[in-house]
matplotlib code that plots the C-alpha trace (Angstrom):
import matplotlib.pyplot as plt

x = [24.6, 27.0, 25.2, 25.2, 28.8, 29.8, 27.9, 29.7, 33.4, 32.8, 31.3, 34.4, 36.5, 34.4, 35.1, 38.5, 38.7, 39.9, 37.3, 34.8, 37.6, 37.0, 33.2, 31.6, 30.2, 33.1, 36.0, 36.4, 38.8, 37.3, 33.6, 31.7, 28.3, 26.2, 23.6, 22.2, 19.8, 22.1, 25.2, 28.0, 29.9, 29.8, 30.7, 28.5, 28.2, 27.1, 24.5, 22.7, 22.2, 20.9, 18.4, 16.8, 16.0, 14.1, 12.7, 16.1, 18.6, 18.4, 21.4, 22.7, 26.0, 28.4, 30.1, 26.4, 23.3, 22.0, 22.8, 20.8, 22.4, 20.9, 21.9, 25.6, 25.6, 24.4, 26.9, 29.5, 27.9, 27.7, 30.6, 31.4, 33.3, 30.2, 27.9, 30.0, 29.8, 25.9, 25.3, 28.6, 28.9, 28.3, 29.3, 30.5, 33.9, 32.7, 30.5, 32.2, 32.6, 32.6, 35.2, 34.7, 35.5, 32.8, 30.2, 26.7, 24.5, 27.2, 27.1, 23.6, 23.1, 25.6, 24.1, 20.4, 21.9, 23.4, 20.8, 18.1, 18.0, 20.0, 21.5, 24.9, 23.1, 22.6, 19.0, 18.5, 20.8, 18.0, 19.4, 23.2, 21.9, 20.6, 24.6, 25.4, 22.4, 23.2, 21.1, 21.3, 18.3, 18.1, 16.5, 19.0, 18.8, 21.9, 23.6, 23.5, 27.0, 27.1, 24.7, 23.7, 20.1, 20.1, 17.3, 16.1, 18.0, 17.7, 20.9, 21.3, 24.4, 25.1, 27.3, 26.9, 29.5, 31.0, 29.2, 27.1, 24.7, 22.0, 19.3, 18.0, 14.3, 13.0, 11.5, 14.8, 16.3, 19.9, 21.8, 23.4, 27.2, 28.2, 30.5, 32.8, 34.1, 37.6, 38.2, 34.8, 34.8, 32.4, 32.8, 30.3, 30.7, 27.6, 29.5, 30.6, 27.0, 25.2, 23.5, 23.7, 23.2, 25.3, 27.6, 30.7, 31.1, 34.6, 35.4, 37.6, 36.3, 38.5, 41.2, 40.4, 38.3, 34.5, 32.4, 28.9, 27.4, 24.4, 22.1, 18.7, 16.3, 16.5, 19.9, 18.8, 18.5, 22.2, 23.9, 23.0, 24.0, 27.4, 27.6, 25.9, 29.2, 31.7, 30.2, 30.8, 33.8, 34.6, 33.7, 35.8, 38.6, 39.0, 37.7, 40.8, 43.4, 41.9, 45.7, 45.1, 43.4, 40.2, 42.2, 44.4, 41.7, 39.4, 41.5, 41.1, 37.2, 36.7, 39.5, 39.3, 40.9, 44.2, 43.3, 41.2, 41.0, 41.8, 45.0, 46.4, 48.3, 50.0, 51.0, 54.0, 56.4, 55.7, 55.4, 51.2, 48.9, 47.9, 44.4, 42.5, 41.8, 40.1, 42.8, 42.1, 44.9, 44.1, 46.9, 45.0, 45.6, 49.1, 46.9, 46.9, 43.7, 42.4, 38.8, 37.9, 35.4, 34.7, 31.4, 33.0, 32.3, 35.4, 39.1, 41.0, 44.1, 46.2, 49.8, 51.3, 53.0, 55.9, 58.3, 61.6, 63.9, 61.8, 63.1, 59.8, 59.9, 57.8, 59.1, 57.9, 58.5, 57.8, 57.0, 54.3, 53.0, 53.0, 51.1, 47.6, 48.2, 46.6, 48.2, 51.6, 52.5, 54.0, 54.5, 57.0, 56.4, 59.3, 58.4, 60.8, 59.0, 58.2, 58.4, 54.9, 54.1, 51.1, 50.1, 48.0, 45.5, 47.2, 50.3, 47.9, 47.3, 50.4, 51.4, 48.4, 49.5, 53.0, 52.3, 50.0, 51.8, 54.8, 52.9, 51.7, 55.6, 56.9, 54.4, 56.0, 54.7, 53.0, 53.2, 49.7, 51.3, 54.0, 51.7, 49.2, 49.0, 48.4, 52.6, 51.9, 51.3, 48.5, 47.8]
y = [-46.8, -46.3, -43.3, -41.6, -42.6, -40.9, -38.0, -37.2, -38.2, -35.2, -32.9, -33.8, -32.8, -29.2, -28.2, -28.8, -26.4, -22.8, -20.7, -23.8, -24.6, -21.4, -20.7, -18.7, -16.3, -16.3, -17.6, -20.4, -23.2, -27.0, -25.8, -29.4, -28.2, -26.4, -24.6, -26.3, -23.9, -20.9, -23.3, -22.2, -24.5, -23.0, -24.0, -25.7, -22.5, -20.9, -23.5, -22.9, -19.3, -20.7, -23.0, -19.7, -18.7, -21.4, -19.9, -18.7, -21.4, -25.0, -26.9, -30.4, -31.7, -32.8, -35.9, -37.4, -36.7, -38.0, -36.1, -36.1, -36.3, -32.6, -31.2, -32.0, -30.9, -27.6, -27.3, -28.3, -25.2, -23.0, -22.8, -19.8, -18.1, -18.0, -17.3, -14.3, -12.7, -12.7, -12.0, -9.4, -7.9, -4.6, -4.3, -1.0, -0.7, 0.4, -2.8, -5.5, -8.3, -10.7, -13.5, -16.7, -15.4, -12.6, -12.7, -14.3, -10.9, -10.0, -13.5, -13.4, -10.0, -10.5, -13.7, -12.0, -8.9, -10.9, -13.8, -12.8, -9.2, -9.1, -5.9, -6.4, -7.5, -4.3, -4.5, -3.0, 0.1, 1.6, -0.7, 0.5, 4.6, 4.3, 3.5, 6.6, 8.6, 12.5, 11.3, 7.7, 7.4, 4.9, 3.9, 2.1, 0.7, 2.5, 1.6, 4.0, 5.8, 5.3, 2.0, -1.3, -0.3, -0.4, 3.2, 3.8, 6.7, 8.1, 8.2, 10.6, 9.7, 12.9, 12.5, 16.2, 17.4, 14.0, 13.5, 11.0, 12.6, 10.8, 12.0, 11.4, 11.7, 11.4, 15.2, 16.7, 19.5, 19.3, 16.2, 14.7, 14.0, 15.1, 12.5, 13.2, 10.8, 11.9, 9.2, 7.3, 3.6, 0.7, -2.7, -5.8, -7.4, -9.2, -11.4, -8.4, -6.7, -10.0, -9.5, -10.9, -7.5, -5.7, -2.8, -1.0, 2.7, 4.2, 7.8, 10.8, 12.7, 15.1, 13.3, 10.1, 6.9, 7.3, 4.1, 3.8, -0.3, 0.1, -3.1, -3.5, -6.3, -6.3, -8.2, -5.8, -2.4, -2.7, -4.2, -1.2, 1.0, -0.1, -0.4, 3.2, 4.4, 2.8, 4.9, 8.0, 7.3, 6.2, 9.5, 11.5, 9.8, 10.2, 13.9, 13.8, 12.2, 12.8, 11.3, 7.8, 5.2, 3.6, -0.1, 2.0, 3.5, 0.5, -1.0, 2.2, 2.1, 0.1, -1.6, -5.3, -4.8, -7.5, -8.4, -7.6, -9.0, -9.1, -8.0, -7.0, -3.8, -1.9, 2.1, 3.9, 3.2, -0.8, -0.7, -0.2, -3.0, -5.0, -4.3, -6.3, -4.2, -4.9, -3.8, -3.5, -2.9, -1.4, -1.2, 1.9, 3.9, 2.3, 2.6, 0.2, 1.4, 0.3, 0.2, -0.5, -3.2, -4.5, -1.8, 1.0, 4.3, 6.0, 4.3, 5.2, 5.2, 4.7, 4.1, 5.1, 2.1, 3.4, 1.0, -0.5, 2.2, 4.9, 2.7, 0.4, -3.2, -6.0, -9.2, -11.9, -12.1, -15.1, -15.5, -14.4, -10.9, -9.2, -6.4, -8.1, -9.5, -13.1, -13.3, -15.0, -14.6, -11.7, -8.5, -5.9, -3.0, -0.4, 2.1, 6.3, 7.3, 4.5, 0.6, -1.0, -4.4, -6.7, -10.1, -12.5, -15.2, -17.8, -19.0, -18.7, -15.3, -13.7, -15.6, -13.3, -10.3, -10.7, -11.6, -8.9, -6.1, -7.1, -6.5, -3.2, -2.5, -4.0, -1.9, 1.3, 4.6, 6.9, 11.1, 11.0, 8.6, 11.9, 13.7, 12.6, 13.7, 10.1, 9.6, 11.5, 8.8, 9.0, 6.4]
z = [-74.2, -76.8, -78.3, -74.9, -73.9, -77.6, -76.8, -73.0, -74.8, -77.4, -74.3, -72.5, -75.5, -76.2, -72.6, -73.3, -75.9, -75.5, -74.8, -73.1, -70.6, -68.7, -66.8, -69.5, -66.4, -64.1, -65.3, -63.2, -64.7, -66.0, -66.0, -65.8, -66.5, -69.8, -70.5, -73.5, -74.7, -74.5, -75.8, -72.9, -70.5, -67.0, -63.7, -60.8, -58.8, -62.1, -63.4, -60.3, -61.1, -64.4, -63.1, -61.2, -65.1, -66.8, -69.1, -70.7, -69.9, -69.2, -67.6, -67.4, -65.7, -69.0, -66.9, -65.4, -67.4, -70.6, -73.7, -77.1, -80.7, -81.4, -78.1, -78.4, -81.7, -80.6, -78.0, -81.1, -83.0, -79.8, -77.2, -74.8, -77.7, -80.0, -77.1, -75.9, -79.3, -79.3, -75.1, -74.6, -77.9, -76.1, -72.9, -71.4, -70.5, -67.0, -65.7, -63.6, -65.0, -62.0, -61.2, -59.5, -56.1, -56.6, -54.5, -55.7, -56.3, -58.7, -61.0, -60.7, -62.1, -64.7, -65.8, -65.9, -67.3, -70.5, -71.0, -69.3, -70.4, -73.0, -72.5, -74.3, -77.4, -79.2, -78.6, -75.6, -75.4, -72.8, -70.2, -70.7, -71.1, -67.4, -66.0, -66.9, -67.3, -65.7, -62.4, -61.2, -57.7, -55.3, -52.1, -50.2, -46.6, -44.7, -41.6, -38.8, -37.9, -34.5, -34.2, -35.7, -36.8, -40.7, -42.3, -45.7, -47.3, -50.3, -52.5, -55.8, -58.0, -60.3, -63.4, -64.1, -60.7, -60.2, -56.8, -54.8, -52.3, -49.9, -47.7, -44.3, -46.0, -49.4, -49.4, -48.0, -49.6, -48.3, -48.2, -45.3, -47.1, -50.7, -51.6, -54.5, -57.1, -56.4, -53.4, -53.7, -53.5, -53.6, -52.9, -52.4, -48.3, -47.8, -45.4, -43.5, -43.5, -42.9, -45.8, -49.6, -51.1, -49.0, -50.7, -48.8, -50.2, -48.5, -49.0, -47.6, -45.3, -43.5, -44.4, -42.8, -44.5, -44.1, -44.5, -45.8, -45.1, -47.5, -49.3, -51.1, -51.2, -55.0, -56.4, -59.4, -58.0, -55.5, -58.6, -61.1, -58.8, -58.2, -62.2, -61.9, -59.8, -61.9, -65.6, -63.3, -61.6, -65.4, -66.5, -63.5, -64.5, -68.3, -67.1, -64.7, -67.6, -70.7, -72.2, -70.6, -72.6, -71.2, -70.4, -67.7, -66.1, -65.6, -62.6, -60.9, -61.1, -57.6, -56.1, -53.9, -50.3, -50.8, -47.3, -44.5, -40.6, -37.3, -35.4, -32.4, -32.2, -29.7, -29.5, -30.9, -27.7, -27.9, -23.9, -24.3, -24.3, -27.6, -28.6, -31.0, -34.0, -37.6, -40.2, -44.2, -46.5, -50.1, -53.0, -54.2, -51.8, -50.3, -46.8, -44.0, -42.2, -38.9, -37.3, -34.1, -35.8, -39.2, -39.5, -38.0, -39.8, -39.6, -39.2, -35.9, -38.0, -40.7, -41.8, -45.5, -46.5, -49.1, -51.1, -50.2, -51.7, -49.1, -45.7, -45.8, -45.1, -43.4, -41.6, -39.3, -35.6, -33.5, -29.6, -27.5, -27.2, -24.1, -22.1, -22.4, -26.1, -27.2, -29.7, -31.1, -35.1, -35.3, -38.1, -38.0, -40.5, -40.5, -42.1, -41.7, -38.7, -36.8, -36.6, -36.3, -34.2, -35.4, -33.9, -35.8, -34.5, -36.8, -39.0, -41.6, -41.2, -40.7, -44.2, -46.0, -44.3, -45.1, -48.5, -49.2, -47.7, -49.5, -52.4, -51.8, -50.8, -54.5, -56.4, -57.8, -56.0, -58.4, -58.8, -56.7, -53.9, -54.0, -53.8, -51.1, -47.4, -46.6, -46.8, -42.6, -40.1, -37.7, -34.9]

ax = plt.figure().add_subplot(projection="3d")
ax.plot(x, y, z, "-o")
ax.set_aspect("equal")
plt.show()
């Protein structure tokens, strides 16, 4: 009893460390867990990902299980920053490395991609040369435009013109969209898609935000194409600023929405009904888009969202909507043109949007945000 009450005291004391107090696979703080044959200290959510590999990685919980003399002093010898400099020695600048609120298919690939296959190790550069091969194929099973049934289509990532094509049939010779790297980008929704793999690529097409709801049965296949998407948008953009160093292009890879949801909006008079509308806000793009639903191909509209020093601002308004609106928490987004009126479900909400579209607002406008037609309003 004393051995083993020893043994948890100096586990306790390792995760406390620098380095061990963090997940080693996503970052998430007081990890509680270990893999004790790899030597890392990783979260609950994590060790479950291990235990699907048990052949690599063995885990036990830190605070609750028995630990031998030789494992803890493995653990003592190990840690996450030892571990990292074996498993991530190599990793490209380009692949994601997920964060705790990353969505499973992208832990578990990351976990498999470091421990599993050890493709960060130096060992097995094949693995990294197919990211960003001059072709990158995939099968990918693509929701319709105009309905809910999901179709296999083929999809043909090209590094050599910056462009990612797919096809209604594997034998076709001309592509249904070209989509070019220039406003291309992906993001994981599996809740969204109602499925674990699912991937959201957005583009421009004809100046308004196209949507392609894609997934594949393999975790594997969906995750190396994303990876595949990010070496060529990579590539497109040191292309693009070839004076820009590598760290200050890698947030512009694939951007997170800062929020997405339901509101109710009326028109430009603010005498027309409120109409429920799905509404995703991206700091990229300074772009407050809105779809008629979540899986909608192409947005209905869109309003440039500028800073404070160009007559923009956001406020809260309280008291029930009128002219058919459920809704009572209340937005106001002045903007030059036109003042906008949002009504949330919940306090809750209207705290996010607030929050986040301040944020977008506080963010200094760059020469391309000069630049882009997207400053025009279009409801």
């Amino acid at each position: 009893m004393a051995s083993l009450e020893r043994n948890n005291k100096i586990l306790l004391d390792l995760v406390r460390q620098p380095g061990n107090n963090l997940c080693a696979d996503c970052g998430a703080p007081e990890p509680d867990w270990a893999s004790y044959t790899l030597g890392v200290f990783v979260c609950l959510n994590c060790s479950g990902m291990h235990r699907n590999l048990p052949a690599v990685s063995k885990v036990k919980s830190i605070r609750l299980d028995r630990w031998e003399d030789s494992l803890v002093e493995f653990m003592q010898k190990m840690g996450n920053s030892a571990a990292r400099a074996i498993y991530e020695k190599y990793v490209p600048a380009f692949f994601y490395r997920p964060q705790q609120k990353d969505c499973n298919v992208l832990k578990d690939q990351w976990i498999r991609a470091k421990y599993e296959r050890g493709e960060f190790t130096g060992e097995n550069s094949h693995c990294q040369q197919a990211y960003s091969s001059d072709v990158f194929e995939s099968m990918l099973w693509k929701k319709g435009k105009d309905n809910k049934q999901f179709l296999k289509r083929v999809f043909l990532l090209s590094r050599k013109d910056f462009t990612l094509r797919y096809f209604i049939k594997e034998d076709s010779k001309v592509p249904k969209a070209v989509i070019s790297m220039k406003d291309l980008n992906a993001v994981f929704q599996p809740e969204k898609i109602s499925h674990a793999h699912g991937l959201q690529i957005s583009y421009l097409h004809d100046e308004r935000m196209r949507n392609l709801f894609v997934y594949h049965e393999n975790g594997q296949v969906i995750v190396s194409l994303f990876n595949a998407i990010r070496a060529t948008r990579l590539a497109y953009l040191q292309k693009k600023h070839p004076t820009l160093h590598v760290n200050d292009l890698i947030p512009q890879i694939t951007r997170h929405c800062l929020k997405e949801g339901y509101m109710e909006k009326t028109g430009p008079t603010q005498r027309e009904p409120f109409k429920k509308r799905w509404f995703t806000l991206c700091s990229g793009n300074r772009k407050l888009l809105y779809f008629k639903s979540p899986l909608d191909a192409t947005e209905l509209g869109a309003v440039f969202i500028g800073t404070e020093s160009h007559s923009y601002s956001v406020s809260e308004i309280s008291g029930r909507s009128t002219r058919g609106g459920r809704w009572h928490c209340g937005i106001t987004l002045q903007t030059p043109g036109r003042q906008f009126v949002f009504m949330c479900e919940q306090e809750q909400e209207q705290r996010e949007w607030l929050e986040a579209i301040t944020k977008v607002i506080s963010q200094a406008m760059t020469p391309e945000d000069y630049a882009s037609k997207t400053m025009l309003l279009y409801t």
